[in-house]
C-alpha positions as CSV (number, residue, x, y, z in Angstrom):
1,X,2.1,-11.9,-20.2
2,X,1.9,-9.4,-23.2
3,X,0.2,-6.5,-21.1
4,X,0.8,-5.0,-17.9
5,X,-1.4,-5.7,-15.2
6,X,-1.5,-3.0,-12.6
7,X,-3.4,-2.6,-9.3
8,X,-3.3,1.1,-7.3
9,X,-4.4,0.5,-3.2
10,X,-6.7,2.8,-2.2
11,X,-5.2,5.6,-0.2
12,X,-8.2,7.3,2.3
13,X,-5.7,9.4,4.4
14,X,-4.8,10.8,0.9
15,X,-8.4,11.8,0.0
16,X,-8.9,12.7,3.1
17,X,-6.6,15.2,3.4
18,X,-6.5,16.8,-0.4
19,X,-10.7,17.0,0.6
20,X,-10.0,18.8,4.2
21,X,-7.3,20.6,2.1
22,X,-9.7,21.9,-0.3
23,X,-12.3,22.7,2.1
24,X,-10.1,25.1,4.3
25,X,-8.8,26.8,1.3
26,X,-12.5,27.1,-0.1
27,X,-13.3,28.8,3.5
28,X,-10.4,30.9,3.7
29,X,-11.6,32.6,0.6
30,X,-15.1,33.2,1.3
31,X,-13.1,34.5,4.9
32,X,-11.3,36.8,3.4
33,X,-13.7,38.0,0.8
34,X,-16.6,38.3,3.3
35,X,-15.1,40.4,6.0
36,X,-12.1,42.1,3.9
37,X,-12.9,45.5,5.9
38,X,-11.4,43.8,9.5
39,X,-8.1,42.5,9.7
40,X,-9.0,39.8,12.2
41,X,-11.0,38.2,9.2
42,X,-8.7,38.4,6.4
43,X,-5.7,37.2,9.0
44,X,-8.2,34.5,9.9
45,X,-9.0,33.7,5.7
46,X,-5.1,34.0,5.2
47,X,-4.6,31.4,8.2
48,X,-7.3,29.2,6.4
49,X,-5.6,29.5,3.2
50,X,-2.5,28.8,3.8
51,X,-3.0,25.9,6.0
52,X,-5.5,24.8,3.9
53,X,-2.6,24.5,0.7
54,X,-0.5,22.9,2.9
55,X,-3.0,20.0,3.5
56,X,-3.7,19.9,0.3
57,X,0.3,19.9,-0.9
58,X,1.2,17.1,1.8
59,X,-2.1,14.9,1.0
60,X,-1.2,15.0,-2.7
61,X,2.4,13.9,-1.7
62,X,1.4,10.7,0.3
63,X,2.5,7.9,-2.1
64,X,0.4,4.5,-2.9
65,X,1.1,0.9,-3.2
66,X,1.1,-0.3,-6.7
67,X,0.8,-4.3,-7.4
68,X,1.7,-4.6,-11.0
69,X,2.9,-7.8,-13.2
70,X,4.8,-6.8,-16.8
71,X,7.6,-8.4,-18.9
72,X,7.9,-11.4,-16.5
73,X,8.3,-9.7,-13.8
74,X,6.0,-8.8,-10.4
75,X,6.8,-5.1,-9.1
76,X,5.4,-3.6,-6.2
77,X,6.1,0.1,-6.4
78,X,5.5,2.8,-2.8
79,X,7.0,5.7,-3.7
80,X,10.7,5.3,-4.5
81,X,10.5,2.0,-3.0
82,X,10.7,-0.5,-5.8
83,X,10.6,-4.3,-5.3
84,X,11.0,-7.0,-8.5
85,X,10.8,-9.9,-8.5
86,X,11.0,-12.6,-11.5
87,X,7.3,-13.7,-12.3
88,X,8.6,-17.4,-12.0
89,X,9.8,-17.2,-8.3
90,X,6.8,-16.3,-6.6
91,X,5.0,-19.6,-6.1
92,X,1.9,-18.5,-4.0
93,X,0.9,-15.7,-1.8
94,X,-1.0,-14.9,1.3
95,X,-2.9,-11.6,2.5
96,X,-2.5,-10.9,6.3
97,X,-5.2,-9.3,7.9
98,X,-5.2,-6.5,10.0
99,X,-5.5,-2.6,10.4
100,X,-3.1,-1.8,7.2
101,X,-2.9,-4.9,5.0
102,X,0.4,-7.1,3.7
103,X,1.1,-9.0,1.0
104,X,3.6,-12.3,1.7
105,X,4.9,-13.7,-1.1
106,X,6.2,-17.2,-1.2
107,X,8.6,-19.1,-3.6
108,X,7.6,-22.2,-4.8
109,X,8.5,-24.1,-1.9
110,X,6.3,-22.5,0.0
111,X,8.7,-20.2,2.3
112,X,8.1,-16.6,2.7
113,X,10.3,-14.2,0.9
114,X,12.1,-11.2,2.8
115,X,11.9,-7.8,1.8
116,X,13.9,-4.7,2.7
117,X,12.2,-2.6,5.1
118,X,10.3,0.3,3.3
119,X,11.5,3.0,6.1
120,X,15.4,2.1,5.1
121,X,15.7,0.4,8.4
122,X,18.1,-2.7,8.8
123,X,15.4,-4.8,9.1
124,X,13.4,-7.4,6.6
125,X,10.1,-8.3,6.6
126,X,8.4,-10.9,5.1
127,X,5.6,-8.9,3.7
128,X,4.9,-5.5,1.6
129,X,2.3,-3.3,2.8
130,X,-0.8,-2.2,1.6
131,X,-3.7,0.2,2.9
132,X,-6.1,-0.7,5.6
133,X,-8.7,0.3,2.9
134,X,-7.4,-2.6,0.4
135,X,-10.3,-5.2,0.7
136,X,-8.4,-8.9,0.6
137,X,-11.2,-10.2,-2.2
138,X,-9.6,-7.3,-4.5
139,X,-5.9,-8.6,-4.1
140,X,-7.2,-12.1,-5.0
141,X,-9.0,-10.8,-7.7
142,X,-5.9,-9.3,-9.1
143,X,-3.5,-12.2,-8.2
144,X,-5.7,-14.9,-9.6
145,X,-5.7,-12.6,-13.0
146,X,-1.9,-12.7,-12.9
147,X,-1.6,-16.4,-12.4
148,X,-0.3,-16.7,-9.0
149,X,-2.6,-19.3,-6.3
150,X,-2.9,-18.6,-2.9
151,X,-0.7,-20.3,-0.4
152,X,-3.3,-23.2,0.3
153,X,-4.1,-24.3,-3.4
154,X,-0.2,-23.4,-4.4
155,X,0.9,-26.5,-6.3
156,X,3.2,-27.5,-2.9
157,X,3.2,-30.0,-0.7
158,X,0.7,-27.2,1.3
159,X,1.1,-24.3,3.7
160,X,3.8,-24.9,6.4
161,X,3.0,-24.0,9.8
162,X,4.6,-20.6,10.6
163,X,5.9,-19.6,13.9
164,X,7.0,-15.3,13.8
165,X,7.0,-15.4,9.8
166,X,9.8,-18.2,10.0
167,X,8.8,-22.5,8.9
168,X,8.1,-24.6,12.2
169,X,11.3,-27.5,12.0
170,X,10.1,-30.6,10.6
171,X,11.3,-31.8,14.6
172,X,8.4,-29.5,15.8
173,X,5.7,-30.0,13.8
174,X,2.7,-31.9,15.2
């Protein structure tokens, strides 16, 4: 793949708070500048202000998933949280649903790879997170561009039944 593909999740705590953030700074001002003869006001506007620049400073701070596929390799980037993977072991993927969105990636076998925890915990999960405000058509949009097939057209056998994250025993399937 000559060019880098890239897709950025959409972050709407982030805009939320740089706009709040903005908004209390914006008042602060016209505070202060409206009733600079009483202290109450311009300790009120200074309040505004201030808290207002720290929205804005912590919203602009909150960092966003970023999907990309370059040089042969898939990276999925959150902050200083970097995951690569080769472009030729990742068979198929899955999106599951929910309140904040994952992506499951699986190797051509059709087995779900583990990831480090993004927190620096112990513990590995099968998925990487997005934002609740990623719609699932836009991640297929982008992983069908790349070249990757979902997990039910990947060119396996099919999707395996999954039990916690884990392949069901060939002894238990039904």
């Amino acid at each position: 793949m000559p060019e880098p593909v890239r897709m950025n999740c959409p972050m709407g705590r982030k805009r939320g708070e740089i706009g709040a953030g903005i908004a209390l700074l914006l008042l602060g001002g016209v505070t202060v500048a409206l009733s600079s003869a009483q202290w109450g006001g311009v300790v009120l506007g200074t309040l505004l202000i201030i808290g207002g620049a720290a929205l804005t400073w912590h919203g602009a701070r909150i960092a966003v998933p970023v999907l990309e596929v370059a040089d042969a390799e898939f990276r999925y980037r959150l902050g200083t949280y970097i995951v690569r993977i080769p472009f030729s072991d990742v068979g198929s993927y899955y999106v599951l649903p929910g309140r904040t969105r994952s992506l499951a990636l699986c190797d051509a076998a059709g087995r779900p790879r583990h990831f480090p925890s993004t927190q620096g915990r112990r513990a590995s999960r099968p998925y990487l997170p997005l934002t609740g405000m990623t719609s699932p058509e836009r991640v297929h949009e982008f992983m069908t561009t790349v070249g990757i097939p979902p997990r039910d057209r990947s060119l396996t056998a099919g999707p395996l039944p999954l039990t916690m994250g884990r392949p069901v025993p060939k002894s238990r399937r039904t």
